[in-house]
C-alpha positions as CSV (number, residue, x, y, z in Angstrom):
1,X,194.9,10.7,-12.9
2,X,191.2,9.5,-14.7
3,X,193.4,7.0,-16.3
4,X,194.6,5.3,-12.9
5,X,191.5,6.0,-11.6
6,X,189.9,4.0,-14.6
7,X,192.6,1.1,-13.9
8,X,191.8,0.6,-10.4
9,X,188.5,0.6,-11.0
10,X,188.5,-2.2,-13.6
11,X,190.9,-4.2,-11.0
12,X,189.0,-3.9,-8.3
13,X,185.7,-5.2,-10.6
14,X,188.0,-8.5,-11.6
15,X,188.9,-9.2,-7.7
16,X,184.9,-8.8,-7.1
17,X,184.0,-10.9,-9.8
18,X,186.5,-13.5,-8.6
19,X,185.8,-13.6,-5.3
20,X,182.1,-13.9,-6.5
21,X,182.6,-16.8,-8.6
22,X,184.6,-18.5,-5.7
23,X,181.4,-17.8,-3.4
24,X,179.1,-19.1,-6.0
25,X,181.5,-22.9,-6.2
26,X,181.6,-23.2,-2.8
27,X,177.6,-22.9,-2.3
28,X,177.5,-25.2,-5.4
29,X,175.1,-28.2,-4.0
30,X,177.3,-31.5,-3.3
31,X,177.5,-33.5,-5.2
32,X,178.6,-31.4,-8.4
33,X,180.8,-33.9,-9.5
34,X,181.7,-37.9,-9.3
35,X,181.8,-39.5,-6.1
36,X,184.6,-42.4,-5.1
37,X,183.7,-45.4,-2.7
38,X,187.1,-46.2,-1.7
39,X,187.0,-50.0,-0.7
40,X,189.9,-51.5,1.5
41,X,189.2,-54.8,0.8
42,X,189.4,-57.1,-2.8
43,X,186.8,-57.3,-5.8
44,X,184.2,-59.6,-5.3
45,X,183.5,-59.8,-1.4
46,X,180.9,-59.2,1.0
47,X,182.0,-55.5,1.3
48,X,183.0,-54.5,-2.1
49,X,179.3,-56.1,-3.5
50,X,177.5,-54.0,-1.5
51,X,179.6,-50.5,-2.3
52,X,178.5,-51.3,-5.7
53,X,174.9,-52.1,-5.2
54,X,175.1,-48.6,-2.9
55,X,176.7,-46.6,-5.4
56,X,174.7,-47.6,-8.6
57,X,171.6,-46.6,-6.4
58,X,172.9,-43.1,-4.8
59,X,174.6,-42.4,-8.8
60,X,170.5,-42.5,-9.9
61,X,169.7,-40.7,-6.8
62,X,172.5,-38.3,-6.5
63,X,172.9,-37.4,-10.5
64,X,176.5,-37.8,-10.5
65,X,178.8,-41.0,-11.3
66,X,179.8,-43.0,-8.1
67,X,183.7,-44.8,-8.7
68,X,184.3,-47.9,-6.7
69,X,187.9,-47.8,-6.1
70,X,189.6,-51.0,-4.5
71,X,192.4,-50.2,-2.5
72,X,193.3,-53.6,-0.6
73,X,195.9,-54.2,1.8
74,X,197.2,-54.2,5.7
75,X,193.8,-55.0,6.8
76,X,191.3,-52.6,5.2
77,X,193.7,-49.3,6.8
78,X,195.4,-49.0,3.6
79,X,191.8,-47.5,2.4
80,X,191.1,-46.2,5.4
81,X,194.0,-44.1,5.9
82,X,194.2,-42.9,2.2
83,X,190.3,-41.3,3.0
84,X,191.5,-39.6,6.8
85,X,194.1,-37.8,4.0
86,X,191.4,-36.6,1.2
87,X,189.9,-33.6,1.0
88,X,186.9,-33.0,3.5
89,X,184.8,-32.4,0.4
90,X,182.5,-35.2,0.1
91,X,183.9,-36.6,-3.0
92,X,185.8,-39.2,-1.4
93,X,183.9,-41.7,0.9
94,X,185.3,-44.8,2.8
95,X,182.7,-47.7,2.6
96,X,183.8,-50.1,5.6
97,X,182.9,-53.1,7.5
98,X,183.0,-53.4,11.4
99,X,186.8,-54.7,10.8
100,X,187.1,-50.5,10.6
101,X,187.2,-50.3,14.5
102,X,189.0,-53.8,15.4
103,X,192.0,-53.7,12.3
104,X,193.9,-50.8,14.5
105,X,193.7,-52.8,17.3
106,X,195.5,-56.1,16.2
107,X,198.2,-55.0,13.7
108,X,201.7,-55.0,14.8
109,X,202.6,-51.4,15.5
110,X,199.6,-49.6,14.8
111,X,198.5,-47.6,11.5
112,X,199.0,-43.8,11.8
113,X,195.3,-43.0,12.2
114,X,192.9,-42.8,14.4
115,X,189.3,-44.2,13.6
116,X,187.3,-42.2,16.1
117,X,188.8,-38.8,15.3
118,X,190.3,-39.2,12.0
119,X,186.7,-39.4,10.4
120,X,183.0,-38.2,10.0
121,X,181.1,-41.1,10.2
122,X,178.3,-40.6,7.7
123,X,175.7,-43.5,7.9
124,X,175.7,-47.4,8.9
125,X,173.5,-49.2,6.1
126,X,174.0,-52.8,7.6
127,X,174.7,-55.6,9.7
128,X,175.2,-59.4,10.1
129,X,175.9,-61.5,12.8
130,X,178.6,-63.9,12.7
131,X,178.1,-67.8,12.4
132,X,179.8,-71.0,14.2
133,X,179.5,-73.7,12.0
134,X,180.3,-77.1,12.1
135,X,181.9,-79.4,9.2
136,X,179.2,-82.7,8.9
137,X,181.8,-85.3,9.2
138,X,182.4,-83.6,13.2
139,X,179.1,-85.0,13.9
140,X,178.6,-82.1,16.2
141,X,175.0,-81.2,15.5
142,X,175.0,-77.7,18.3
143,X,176.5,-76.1,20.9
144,X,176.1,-78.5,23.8
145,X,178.0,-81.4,22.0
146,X,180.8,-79.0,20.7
147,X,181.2,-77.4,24.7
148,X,180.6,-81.2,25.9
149,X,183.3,-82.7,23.8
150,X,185.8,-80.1,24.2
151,X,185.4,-80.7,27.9
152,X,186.2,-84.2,27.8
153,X,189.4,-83.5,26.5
154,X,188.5,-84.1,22.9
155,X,190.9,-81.7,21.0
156,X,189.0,-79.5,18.5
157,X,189.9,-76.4,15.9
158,X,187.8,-74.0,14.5
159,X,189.4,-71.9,11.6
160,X,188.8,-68.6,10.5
161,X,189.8,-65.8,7.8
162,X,193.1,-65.2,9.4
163,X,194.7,-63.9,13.4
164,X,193.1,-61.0,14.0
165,X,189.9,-61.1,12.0
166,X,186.3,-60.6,14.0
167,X,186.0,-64.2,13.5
168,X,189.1,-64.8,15.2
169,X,188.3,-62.3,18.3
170,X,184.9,-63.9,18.7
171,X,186.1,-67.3,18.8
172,X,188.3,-66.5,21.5
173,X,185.3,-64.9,23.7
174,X,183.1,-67.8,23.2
175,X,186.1,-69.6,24.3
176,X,186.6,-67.7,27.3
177,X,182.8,-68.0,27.7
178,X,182.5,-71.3,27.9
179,X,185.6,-72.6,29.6
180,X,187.1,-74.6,26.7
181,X,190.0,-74.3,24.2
182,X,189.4,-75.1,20.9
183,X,192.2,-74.1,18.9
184,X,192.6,-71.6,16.1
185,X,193.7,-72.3,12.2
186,X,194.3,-69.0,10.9
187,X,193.7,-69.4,7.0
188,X,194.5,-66.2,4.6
189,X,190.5,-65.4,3.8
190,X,186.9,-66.6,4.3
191,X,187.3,-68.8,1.0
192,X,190.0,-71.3,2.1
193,X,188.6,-72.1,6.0
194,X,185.4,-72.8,4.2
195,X,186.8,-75.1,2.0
196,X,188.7,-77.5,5.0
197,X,185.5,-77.2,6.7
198,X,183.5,-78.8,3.7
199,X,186.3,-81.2,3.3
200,X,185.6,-82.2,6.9
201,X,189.8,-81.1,7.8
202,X,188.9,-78.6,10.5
203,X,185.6,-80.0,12.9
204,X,184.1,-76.2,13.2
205,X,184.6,-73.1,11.1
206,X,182.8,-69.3,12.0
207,X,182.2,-66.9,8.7
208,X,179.7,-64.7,8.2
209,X,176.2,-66.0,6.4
210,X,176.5,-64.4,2.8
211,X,180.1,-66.6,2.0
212,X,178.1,-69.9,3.5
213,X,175.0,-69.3,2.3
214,X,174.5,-71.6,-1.1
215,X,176.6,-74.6,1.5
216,X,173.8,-73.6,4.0
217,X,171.0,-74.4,1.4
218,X,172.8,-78.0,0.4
219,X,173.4,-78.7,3.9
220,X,177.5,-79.2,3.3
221,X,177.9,-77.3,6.8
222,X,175.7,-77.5,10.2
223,X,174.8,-74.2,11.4
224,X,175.2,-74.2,15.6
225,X,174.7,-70.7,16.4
226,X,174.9,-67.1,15.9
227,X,176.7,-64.0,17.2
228,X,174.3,-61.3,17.7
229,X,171.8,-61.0,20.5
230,X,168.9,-62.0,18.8
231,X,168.7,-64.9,15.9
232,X,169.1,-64.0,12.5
233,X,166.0,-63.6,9.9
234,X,168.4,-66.1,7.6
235,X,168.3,-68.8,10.1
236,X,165.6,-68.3,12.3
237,X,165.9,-71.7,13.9
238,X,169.6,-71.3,15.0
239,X,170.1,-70.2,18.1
240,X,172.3,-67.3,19.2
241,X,175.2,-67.7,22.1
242,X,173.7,-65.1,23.9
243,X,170.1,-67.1,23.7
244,X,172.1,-70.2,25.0
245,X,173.5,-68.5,28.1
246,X,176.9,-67.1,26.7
247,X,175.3,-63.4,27.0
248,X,178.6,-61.7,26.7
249,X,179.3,-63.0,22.9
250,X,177.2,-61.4,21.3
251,X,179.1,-60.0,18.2
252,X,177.2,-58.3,15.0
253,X,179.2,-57.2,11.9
254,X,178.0,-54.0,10.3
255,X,178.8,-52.2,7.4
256,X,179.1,-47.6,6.6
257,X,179.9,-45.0,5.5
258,X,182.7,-42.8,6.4
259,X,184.4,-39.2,5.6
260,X,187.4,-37.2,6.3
261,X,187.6,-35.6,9.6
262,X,185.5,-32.3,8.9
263,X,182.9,-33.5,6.2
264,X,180.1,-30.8,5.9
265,X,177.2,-31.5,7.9
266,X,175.2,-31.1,4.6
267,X,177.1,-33.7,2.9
268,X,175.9,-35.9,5.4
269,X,172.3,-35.1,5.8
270,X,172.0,-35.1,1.4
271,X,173.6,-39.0,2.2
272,X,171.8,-40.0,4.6
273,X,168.6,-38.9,3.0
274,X,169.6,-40.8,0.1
275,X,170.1,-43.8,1.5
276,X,167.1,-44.0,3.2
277,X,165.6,-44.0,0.0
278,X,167.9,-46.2,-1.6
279,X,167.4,-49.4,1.7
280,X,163.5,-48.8,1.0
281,X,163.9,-50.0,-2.8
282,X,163.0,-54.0,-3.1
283,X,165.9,-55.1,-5.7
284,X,168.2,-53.7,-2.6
285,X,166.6,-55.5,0.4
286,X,166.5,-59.1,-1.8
287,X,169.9,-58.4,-2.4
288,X,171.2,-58.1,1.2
289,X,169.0,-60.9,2.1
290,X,170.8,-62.9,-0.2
291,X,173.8,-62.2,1.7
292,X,172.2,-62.7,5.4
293,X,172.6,-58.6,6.1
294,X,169.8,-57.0,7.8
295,X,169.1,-53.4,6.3
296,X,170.6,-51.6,9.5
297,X,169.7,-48.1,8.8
298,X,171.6,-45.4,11.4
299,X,173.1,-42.1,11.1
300,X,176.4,-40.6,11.5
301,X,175.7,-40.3,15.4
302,X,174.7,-43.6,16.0
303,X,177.7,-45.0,13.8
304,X,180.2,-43.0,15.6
305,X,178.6,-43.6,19.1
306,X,179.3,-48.1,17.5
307,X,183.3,-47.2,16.5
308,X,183.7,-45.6,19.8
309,X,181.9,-48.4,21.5
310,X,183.8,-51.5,19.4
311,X,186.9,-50.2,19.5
312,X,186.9,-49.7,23.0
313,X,185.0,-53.1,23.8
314,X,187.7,-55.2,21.3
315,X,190.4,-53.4,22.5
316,X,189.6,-55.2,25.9
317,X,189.7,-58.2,24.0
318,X,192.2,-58.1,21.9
319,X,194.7,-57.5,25.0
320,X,193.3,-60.0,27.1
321,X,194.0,-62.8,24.5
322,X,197.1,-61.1,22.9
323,X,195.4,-61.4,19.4
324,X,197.6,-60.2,16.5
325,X,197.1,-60.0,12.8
326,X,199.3,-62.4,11.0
């Protein structure tokens, strides 16, 4: 009997002590451990150049190693979809551009996700407003000659990243806007429209201001307007649509962060804490000037209350024109 006694006794200390060690992991502070930026989008762009200026910052910050992990493909929801699968632990974080919202929208049967309920949004930490640019050979030097022409019957393309892109949607609104038609060349990235533009092949072009920065500076391509409501700090003498009467295009890309549905509130407070610290630093802000991205601080509210809003507002859009991703 004292022997049983003596055996349950010593079981019963080993399921305490388990379930004691279990209780002190889970309190464990986040982050014990490396953190992954998943990036749905190729090494070396706009996106993927900040994850890594982010995550060598929040690594200092943080004390743990942050992993950019490039997971291209179907439009950034290749990414996307593997983080609505991870673990709700913090440890795997989708970094995305605005193209999160508007990708679901113009892809030909949908993705199996859904970006307002399949995700914690965490914190924006950006935005840009797009550009309409015109190639110097045109001789379109702003708005009024490119709206007057078109009018005239003058037949004239703009080209963008590719059917579907925000480039492509916002195109089609200033379009709409201004009661022309100038006709779309989808190319396959920012890289190759850019190009014809500088070659003078296609008369107008849109991107946004970090790829056409360095032509910007040499004056290889006329800047005619901006996207956003206001102007941009890059261009301060370039006028917006909205500025010249065309109030409804007013179209700003931003950048964030984003968890599994279910990430711990105090995952995203220690984040957004961080990198509030981390868009104060000046190495940071030169770098996203360099780019033409305003440090566009919000948190996980505010982001989600902008996904919500986009995707309902481009979904609009996206109908109205029967815009499709190639």
């Amino acid at each position: 009997m004292k022997n049983t006694l003596t055996r349950r006794a010593a079981a019963l200390g080993l399921a305490l002590g388990a379930g004691l060690c279990c209780m002190g992991a889970q309190a464990q502070a986040w982050p014990a451990k490396s953190i992954t930026f998943i990036v749905a989008y190729p090494a070396g762009g706009d996106t993927d150049v900040m994850a890594r200026v982010y995550g060598e910052k929040l690594s200092t910050l943080l004390k743990q190693p942050v992993v950019v992990d490039n997971r291209p493909g179907a439009s950034g929801t290749l990414g996307a979809g593997l983080v609505a699968k991870a673990p709700a632990d913090g440890y795997t974080l989708l970094f995305a551009p605005s193209t999160f919202a508007i990708a679901p929208l113009v892809l030909k049967g949908g993705v199996p996700m859904d970006v307002v309920k399949d995700f914690t949004p965490v914190v924006q930490v950006g935005g840009s407003p797009l550009l309409l640019l015109a190639s110097p050979q045109s001789g379109i030097k702003d708005v009024k000659t490119l709206v007057g022409q078109a009018k005239g019957g003058q037949s004239i393309s703009y080209g963008s990243p590719g059917s579907g892109s925000p480039m492509h949607i916002v195109a089609e609104m200033f379009n709409s806007a201004a009661g022309i038609k100038l006709q779309h060349v989808p190319y396959k990235g920012t890289a190759p429209s850019l190009a014809d533009a500088l070659g003078g092949h296609i008369p107008t072009v849109y991107s946004t201001p970090g790829a056409v920065a360095p032509y910007l500076a040499e004056r290889k391509l006329v800047p005619l307007a901006v996207t956003g409501r206001g102007r941009s700090f890059m261009l301060p003498d370039v006028p917006s649509l909205a500025e010249l009467g065309y109030k409804d295009v007013d179209v700003t890309a931003w950048w964030g962060f984003f968890g599994p549905k279910g990430l711990p509130p105090e995952v995203v407070k220690t984040l957004n804490t961080a990198m509030a610290e981390v868009m104060k630093m000046p190495d940071v802000k030169a770098k996203l000037a360099s780019m033409g991205v305003a440090p566009d601080l919000a948190d996980g509210a505010a982001l989600g209350r902008t996904v919500a809003a986009d995707y309902a507002r481009f979904g609009r859009v996206v109908k109205e024109f029967g815009i499709q991703a190639d």
